[in-house]
C-alpha positions as CSV (number, residue, x, y, z in Angstrom):
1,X,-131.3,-30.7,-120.7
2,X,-128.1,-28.5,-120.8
3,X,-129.3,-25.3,-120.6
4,X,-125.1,-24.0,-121.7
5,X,-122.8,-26.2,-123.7
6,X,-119.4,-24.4,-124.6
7,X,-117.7,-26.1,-127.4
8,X,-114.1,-26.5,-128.3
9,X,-113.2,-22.9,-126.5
10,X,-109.8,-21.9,-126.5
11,X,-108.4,-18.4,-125.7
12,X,-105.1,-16.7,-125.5
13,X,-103.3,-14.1,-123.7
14,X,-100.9,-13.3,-126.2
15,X,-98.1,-16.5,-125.8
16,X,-99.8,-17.8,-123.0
17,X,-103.2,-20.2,-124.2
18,X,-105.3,-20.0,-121.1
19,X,-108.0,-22.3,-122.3
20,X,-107.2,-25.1,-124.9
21,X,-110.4,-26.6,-127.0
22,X,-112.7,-26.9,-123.7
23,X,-116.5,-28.6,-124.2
24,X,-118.0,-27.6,-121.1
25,X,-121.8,-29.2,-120.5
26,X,-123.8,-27.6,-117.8
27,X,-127.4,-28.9,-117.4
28,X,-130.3,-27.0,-116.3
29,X,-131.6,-26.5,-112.6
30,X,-128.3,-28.0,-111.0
31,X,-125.3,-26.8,-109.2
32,X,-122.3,-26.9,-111.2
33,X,-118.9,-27.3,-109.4
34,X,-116.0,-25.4,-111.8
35,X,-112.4,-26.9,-109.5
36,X,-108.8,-26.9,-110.7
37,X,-105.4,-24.7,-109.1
38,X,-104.6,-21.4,-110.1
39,X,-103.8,-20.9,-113.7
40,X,-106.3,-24.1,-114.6
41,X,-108.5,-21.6,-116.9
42,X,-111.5,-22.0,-114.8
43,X,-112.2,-18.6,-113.8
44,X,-111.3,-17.3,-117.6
45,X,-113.9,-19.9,-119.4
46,X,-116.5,-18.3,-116.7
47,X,-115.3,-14.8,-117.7
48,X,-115.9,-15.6,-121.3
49,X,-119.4,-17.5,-120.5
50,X,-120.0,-13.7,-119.2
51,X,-118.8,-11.9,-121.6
52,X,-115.4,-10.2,-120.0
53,X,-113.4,-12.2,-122.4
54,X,-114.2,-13.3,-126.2
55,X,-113.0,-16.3,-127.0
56,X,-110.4,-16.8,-130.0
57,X,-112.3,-20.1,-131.1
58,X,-115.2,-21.9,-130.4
59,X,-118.8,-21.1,-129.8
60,X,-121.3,-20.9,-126.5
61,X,-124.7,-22.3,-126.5
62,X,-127.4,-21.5,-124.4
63,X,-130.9,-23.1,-124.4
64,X,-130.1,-24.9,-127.5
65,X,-129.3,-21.9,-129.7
66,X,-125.7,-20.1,-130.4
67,X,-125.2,-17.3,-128.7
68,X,-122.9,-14.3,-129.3
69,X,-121.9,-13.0,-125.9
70,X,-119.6,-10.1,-126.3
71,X,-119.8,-7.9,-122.6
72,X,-121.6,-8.6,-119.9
73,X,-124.9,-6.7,-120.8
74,X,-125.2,-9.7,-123.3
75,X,-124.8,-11.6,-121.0
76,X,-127.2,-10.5,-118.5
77,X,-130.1,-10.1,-121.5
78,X,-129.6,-14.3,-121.4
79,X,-130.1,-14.7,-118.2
80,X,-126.6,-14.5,-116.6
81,X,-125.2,-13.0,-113.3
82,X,-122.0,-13.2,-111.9
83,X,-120.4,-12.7,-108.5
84,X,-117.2,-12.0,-108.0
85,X,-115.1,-12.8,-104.7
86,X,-114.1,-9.6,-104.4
87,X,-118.2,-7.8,-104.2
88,X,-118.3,-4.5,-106.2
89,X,-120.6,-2.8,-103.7
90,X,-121.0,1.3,-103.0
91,X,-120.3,0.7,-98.7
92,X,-122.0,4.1,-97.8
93,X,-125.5,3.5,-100.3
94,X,-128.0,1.3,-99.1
95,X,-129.4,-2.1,-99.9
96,X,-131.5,-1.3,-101.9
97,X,-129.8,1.9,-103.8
98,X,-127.0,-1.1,-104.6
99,X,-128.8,-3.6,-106.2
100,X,-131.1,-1.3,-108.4
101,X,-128.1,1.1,-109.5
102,X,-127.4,0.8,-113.0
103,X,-131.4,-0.8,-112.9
104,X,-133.4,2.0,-111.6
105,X,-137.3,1.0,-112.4
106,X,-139.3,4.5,-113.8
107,X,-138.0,7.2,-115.5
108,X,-135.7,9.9,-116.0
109,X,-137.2,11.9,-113.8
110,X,-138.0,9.9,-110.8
111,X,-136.8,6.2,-110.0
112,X,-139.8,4.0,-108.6
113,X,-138.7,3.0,-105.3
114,X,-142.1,1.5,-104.3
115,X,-141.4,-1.0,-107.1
116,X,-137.7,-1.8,-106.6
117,X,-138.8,-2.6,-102.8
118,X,-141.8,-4.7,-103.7
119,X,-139.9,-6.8,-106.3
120,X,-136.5,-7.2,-103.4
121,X,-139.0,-8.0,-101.0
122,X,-140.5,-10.5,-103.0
123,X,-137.0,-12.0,-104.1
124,X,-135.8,-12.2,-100.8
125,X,-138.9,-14.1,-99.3
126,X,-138.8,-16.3,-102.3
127,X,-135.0,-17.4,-101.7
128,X,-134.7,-17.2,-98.0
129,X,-132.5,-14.1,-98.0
130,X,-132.9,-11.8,-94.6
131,X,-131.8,-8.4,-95.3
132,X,-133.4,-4.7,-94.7
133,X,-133.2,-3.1,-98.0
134,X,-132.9,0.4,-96.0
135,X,-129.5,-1.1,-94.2
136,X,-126.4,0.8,-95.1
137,X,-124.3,-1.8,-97.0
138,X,-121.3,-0.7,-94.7
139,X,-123.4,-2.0,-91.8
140,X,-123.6,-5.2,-92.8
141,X,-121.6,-8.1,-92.3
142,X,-119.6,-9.9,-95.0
143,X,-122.3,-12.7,-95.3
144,X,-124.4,-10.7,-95.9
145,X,-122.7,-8.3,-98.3
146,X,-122.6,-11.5,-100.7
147,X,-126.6,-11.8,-100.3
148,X,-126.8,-8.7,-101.6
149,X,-124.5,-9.3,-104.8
150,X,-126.5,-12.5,-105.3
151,X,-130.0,-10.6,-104.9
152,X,-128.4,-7.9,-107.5
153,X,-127.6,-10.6,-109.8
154,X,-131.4,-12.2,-109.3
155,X,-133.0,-8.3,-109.2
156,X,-131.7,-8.2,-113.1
157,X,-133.5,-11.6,-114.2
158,X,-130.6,-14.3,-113.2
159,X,-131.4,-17.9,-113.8
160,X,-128.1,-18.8,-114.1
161,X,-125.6,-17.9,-111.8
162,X,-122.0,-17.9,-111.8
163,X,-120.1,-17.6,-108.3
164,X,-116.5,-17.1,-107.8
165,X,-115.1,-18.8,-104.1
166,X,-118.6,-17.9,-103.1
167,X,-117.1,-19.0,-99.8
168,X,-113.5,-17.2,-99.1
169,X,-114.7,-15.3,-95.7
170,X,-117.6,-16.8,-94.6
171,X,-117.9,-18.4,-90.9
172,X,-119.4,-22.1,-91.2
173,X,-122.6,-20.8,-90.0
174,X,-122.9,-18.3,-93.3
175,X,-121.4,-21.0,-95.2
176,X,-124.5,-23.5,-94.6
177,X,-126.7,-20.4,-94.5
178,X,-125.2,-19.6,-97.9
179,X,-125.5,-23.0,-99.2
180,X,-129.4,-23.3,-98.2
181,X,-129.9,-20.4,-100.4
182,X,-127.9,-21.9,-103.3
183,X,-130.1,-25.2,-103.0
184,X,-133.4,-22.8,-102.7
185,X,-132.3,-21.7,-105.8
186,X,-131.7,-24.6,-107.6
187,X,-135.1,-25.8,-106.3
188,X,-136.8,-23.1,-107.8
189,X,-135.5,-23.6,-111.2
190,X,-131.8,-22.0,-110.9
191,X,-128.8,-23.1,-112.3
192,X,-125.7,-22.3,-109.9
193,X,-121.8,-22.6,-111.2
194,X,-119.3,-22.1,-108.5
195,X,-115.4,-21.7,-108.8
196,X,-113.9,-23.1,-106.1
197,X,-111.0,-24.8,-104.6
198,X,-112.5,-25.9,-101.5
199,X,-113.4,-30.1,-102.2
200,X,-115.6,-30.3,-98.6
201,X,-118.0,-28.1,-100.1
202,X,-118.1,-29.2,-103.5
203,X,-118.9,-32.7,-102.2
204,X,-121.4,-31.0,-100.1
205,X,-123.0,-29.1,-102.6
206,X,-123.0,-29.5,-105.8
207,X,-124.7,-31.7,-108.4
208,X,-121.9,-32.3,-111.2
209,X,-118.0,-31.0,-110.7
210,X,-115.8,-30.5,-114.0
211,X,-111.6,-30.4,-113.1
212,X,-109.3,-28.2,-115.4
213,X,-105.8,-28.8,-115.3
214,X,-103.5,-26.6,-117.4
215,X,-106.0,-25.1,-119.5
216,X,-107.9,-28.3,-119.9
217,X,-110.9,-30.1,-118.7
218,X,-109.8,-33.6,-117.3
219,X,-112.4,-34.8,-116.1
220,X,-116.0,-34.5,-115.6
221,X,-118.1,-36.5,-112.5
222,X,-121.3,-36.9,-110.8
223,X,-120.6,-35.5,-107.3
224,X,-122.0,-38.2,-105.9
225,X,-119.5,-40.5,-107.6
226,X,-116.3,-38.9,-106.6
227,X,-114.6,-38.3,-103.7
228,X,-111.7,-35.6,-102.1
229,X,-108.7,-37.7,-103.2
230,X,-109.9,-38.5,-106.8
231,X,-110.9,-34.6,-107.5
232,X,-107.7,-33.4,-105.8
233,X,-105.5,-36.0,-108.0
234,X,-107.6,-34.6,-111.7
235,X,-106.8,-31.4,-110.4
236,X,-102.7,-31.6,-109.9
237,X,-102.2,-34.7,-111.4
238,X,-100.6,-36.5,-108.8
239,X,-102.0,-38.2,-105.4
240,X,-102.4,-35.1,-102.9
241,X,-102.1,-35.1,-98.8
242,X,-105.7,-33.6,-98.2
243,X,-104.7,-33.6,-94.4
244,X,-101.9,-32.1,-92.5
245,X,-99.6,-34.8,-91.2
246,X,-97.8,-34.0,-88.3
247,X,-96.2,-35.4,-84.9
248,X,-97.7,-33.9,-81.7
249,X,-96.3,-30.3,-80.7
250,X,-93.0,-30.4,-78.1
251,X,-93.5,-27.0,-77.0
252,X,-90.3,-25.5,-74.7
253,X,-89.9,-22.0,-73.8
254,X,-92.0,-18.9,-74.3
255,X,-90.7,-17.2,-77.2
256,X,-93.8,-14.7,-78.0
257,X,-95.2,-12.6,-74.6
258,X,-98.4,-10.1,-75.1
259,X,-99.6,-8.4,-72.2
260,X,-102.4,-6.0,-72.1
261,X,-101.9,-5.2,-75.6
262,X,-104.2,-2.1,-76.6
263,X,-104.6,-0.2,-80.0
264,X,-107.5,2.0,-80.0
265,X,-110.9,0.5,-81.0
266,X,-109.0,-2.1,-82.9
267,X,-107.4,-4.4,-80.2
268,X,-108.2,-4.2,-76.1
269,X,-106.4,-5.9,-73.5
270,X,-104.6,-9.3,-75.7
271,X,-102.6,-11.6,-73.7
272,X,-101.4,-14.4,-74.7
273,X,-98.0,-15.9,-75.5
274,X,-96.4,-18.9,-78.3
275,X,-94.2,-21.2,-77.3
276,X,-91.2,-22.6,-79.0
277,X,-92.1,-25.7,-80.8
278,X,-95.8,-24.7,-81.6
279,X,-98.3,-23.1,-83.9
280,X,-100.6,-21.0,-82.4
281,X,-103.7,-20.3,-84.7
282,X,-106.1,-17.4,-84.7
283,X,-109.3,-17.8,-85.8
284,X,-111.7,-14.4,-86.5
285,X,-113.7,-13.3,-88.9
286,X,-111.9,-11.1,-91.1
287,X,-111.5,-7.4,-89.5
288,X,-111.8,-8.3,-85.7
289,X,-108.8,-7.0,-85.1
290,X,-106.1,-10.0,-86.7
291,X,-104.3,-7.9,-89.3
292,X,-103.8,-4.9,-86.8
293,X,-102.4,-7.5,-84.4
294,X,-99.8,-9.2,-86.7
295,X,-99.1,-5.6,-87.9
296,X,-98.2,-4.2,-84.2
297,X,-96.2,-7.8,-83.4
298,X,-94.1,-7.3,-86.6
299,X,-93.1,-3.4,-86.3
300,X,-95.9,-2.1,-88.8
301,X,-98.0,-0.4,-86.1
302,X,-97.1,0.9,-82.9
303,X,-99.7,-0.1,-80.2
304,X,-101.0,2.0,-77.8
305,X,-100.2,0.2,-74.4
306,X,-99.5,-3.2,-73.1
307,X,-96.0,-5.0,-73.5
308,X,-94.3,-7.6,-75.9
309,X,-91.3,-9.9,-75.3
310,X,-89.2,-11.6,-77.3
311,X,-87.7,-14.5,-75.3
312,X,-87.9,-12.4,-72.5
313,X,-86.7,-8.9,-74.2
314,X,-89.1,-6.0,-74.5
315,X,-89.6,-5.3,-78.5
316,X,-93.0,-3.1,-77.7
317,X,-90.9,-0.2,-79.3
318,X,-88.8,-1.4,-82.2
319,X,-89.5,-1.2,-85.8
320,X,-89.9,-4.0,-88.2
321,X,-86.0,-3.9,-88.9
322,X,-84.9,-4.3,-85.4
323,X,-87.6,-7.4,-85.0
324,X,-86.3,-8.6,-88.4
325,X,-82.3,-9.0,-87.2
326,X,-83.7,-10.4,-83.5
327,X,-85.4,-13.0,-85.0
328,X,-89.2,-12.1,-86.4
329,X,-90.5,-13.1,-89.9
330,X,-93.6,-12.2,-91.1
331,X,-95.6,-13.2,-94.1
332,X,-97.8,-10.6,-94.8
333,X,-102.0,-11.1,-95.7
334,X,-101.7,-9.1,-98.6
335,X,-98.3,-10.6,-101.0
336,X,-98.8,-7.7,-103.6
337,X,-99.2,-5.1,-100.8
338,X,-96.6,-6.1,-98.5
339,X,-94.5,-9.1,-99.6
340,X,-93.5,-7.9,-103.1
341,X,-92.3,-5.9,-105.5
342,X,-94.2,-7.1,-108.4
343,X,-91.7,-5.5,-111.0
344,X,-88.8,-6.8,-109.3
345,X,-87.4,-9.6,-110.3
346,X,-87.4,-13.0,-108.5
347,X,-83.7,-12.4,-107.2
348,X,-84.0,-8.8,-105.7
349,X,-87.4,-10.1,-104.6
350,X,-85.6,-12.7,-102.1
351,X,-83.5,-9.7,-100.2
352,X,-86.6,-7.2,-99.3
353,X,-86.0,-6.0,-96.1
354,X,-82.3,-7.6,-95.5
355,X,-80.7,-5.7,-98.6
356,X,-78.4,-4.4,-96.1
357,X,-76.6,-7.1,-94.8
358,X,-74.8,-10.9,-95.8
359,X,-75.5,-11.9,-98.5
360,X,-76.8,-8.6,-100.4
361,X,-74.3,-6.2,-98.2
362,X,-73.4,-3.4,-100.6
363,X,-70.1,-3.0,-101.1
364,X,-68.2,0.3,-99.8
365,X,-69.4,1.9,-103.6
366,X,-73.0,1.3,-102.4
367,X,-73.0,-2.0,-104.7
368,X,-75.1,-5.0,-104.6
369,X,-73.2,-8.2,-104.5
370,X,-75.8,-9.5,-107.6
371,X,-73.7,-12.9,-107.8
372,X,-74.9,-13.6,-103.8
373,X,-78.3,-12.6,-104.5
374,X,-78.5,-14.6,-107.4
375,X,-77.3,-17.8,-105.1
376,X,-79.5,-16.9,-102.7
377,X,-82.7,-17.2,-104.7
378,X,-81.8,-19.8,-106.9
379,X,-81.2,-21.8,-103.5
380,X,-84.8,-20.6,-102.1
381,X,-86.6,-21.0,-105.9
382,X,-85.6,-24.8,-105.5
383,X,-86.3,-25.4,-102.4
384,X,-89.6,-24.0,-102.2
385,X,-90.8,-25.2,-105.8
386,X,-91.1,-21.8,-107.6
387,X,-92.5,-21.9,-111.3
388,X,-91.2,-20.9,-113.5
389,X,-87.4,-21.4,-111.7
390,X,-86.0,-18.3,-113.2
391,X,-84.5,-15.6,-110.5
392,X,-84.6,-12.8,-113.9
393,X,-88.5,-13.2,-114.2
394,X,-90.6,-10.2,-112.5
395,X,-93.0,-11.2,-109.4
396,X,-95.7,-10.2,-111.4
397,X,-94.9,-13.1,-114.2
398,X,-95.7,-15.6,-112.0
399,X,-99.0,-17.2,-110.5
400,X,-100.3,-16.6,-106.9
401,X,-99.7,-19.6,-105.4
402,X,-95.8,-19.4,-106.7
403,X,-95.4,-15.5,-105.6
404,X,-97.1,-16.9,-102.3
405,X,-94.1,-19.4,-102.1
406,X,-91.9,-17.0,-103.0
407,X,-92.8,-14.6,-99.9
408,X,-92.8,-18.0,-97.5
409,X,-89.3,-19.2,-99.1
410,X,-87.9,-15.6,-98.4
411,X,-88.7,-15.5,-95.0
412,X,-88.0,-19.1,-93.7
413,X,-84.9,-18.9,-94.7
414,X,-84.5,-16.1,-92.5
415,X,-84.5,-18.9,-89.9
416,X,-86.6,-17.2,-87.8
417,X,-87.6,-17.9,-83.8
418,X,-90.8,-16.1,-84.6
419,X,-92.4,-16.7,-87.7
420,X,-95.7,-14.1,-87.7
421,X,-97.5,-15.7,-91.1
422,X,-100.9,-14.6,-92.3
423,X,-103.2,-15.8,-94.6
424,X,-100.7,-18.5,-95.9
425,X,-102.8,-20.4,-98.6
426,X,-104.6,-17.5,-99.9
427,X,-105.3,-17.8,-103.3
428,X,-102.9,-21.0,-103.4
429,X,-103.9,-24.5,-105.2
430,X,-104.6,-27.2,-103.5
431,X,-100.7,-28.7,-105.0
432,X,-98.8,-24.9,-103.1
433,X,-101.4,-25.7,-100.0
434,X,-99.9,-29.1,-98.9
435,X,-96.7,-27.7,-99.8
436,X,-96.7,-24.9,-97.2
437,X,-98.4,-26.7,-94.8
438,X,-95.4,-29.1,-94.6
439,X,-93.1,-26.2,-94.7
440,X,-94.5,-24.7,-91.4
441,X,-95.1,-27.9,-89.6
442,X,-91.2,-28.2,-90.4
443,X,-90.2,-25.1,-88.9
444,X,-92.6,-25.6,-86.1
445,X,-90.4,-29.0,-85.3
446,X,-87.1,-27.8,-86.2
447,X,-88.2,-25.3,-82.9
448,X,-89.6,-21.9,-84.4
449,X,-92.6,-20.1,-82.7
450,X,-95.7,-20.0,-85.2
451,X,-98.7,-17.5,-84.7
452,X,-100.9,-18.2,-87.5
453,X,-103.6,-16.3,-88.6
454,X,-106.3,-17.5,-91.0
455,X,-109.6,-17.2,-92.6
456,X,-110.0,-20.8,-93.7
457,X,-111.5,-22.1,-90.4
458,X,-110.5,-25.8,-91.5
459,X,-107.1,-24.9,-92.2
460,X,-106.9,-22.8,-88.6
461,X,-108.3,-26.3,-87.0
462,X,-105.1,-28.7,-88.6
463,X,-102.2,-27.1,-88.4
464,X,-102.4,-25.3,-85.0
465,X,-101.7,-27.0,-81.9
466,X,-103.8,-24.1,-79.8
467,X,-106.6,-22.0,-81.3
468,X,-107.0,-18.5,-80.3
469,X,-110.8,-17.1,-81.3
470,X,-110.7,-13.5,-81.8
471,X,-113.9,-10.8,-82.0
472,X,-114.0,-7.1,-82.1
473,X,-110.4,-7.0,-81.1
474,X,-110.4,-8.9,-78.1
475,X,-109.7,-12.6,-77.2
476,X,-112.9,-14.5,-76.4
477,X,-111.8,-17.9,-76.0
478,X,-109.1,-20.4,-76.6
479,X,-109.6,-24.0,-78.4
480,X,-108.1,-27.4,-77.9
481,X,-107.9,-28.3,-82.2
482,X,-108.3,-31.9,-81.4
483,X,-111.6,-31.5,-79.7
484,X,-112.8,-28.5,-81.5
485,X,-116.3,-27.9,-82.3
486,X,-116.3,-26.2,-85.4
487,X,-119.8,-24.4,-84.2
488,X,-118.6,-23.7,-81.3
489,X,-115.5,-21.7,-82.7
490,X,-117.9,-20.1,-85.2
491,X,-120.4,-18.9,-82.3
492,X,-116.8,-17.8,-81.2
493,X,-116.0,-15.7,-84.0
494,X,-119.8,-14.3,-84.4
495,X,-121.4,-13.4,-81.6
496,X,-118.2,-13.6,-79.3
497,X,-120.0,-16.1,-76.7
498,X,-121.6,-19.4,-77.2
């Protein structure tokens, strides 16, 4: 039975047509696998299904009848809940106070908390959740955070459930705790649809997998008929590397030194160093102490003690412009936040933080030379395969994955000796992901110094040539990646011991 059948949606964002005649069939009491790169339509046809977006044409159907779905209280009455991978939770309330708010049981005058606990309690037994409806939600790790926007979705009479990279910054131990409670669900008479771009996992878990491309569906498989390469080849359109190729590290020379680096709570006592020739890879759950690290080692933070050496010069005190002109490039976690200027154009884009010097240098009238800019990206919008290739277009006209190759093009061709990156695929299809990847194993052999930092364990584990496992701002281990144990790095990242 298909318990939703979308027929012949298509929806537009003024000249751009997101989704183009889709028939989406999902049946009942199955996990549903939604895959495709950025800007495939995937997340909007969800959006629609919950009522964020109204289609322009076409018609849902759910259980057999047309349905009119025009918010998300619609779609809720059906049935319908929806996480999102960013969770929309109030930190300081509690469990409990979080998933019944907008759904209090009683009255007016007094909420029924006895109830709201029972029924929780009950849902959380049923599914295999394990989570104290009196914990702050601030207290609570990010796993668990995502049990509690799945137990809200479930508290207001879910049976079909829409997840959006229900995955993004999970360790693999929440990942297969996660996935348990997906397959509970589906047990139990659930139906599960998950965006994702992450093939492992689909192939792990789901039932059925539908590929967009460009708007489109393009194909439609049994999971257990498919593999990696032929998903990953529906989705772009071409045959994809799935793995990183690349020739063993030749490390030389020390370029990076960190000695008894301190910064309040946030980092205690880091030493380490990266060589010339190599990618060093940290691996952490997010918030033990990576961003501050990469933030100190480029010039955005000051830390509190310890030293750091450039190829043997002491940078501990300079700013990000003085690391910029002696060799440091950094590729920020957050593009929007700290690689961009989204209403710049492409072109002034290219010369953030160098708009002083060769080949921006202002002219004695305080001019831009706009001609050399222009060059300049044009040369780094080819190079790096940035759509569309126009240098005019704002940052903010283009998709993730090319502002994300934007930001990398920028700073590589800074020719750096230090290249600080962070977070490099985030948000990137699978097409940009093999792109970069190549990218940095070819500044790693053309002799740069890599410290990478990511939360995609598997993408940690094949491009670095050591791993680094941080927790609660210290170093706890360090990881050969050809004999890694992925539950050994995640004990690692969790608990900080094995």
């Amino acid at each position: 039975m298909q318990i939703i059948e979308m027929r012949k949606i298509t929806k537009r964002f003024g000249s751009v047509t997101a989704n183009k005649g889709i028939n989406l069939s999902i049946p009942a009491n199955t996990i549903h696998a939604i895959v495709g790169e950025n800007g495939a339509g995937k997340s909007t046809i969800m959006k629609i299904l919950y009522g964020f977006y109204t289609a322009d044409e076409g018609e849902i159907v759910i259980d057999g009848l047309k349905r009119d779905i025009g918010n998300p209280y619609d779609a809720i009455a059906l049935g319908l809940g929806m996480v999102h991978q960013h969770f929309m939770l109030i930190p300081p309330m509690t469990v409990m106070e979080n998933i019944i708010l907008g759904a209090e049981p009683g009255n007016a005058l007094k909420i029924d908390f006895k109830k709201a606990g029972d029924e929780i309690a009950k849902l959380s037994k049923d599914f295999g959740f394990d989570i104290d409806p009196q914990a702050r939600v601030a207290d609570l790790s990010v796993g668990q955070q995502q049990r509690v926007e799945v137990l809200k979705a479930l508290y207001r009479g879910a049976r079909i459930l829409i997840l959006d990279e229900p995955t993004a910054v999970l360790t693999p131990q929440e990942v297969e705790e996660f996935f348990k409670i997906l397959r509970s669900m589906r047990d139990q008479g659930k139906t599960v649809i998950i965006i994702t771009h992450k093939l492992s996992e689909v192939l792990v878990l789901s039932d059925n997998v539908t590929v967009m491309r460009d708007g489109q569906v393009v194909g439609e498989r049994r999971t257990s008929e498919t593999n990696a390469a032929e998903l990953a080849r529906l989705m772009v359109g071409r045959e994809v590397l799935l793995r990183v190729e690349k020739p063993p590290a030749n490390p030389k020379d020390a370029v990076l030194s960190v000695r008894n680096l301190k910064l309040d709570s946030r980092l205690s006592n880091l030493n380490f160093e990266v060589r010339a020739g190599e990618i060093v890879g940290i691996a952490g759950v997010e918030g033990n102490g990576q961003t501050e690290l990469v933030e100190v080692l480029s010039g955005l933070l000051r830390a509190d003690s310890g030293a750091i050496t450039l190829a043997g010069r002491d940078i501990t005190k300079l700013g990000a412009r003085e690391l910029k002109e002696l060799g440091i490039a950094h590729i920020p976690e957050d593009r929007h936040r700290r690689g961009l200027l989204l209403d710049f154009d492409l072109a002034h884009n290219t010369i953030l933080g160098t708009h002083y010097r060769a080949p921006a240098a202002p002219s004695v009238l305080g001019l831009l030379d706009e001609k050399a800019i222009n060059a300049k990206a044009e040369r780094i919008i080819a190079d790096f395969d940035v759509r569309p290739p126009n240098a005019a277009l704002p940052a903010k006209a283009l998709s993730g994955g090319n502002q994300q190759k934007l930001v990398v093009g920028r700073e590589f061709d800074l020719h750096p000796k230090l290249l600080l990156v962070s977070q490099p695929t985030r948000g990137v299809d699978i097409g940009a992901i093999e792109f970069i990847h190549r990218k940095l194993i070819e500044l790693r052999d053309s002799g740069a110094a890599i410290l990478l930092v990511s939360a995609e364990l598997e993408e940690v584990l094949s491009l670095s040539d050591r791993i680094l496992v941080m927790y609660q701002g210290r170093i706890v281990g360090e990881v050969d990646p050809q004999a890694a144990n992925q539950e050994h790095i995640g004990l690692l990242m969790t608990k900080g011991a094995v």
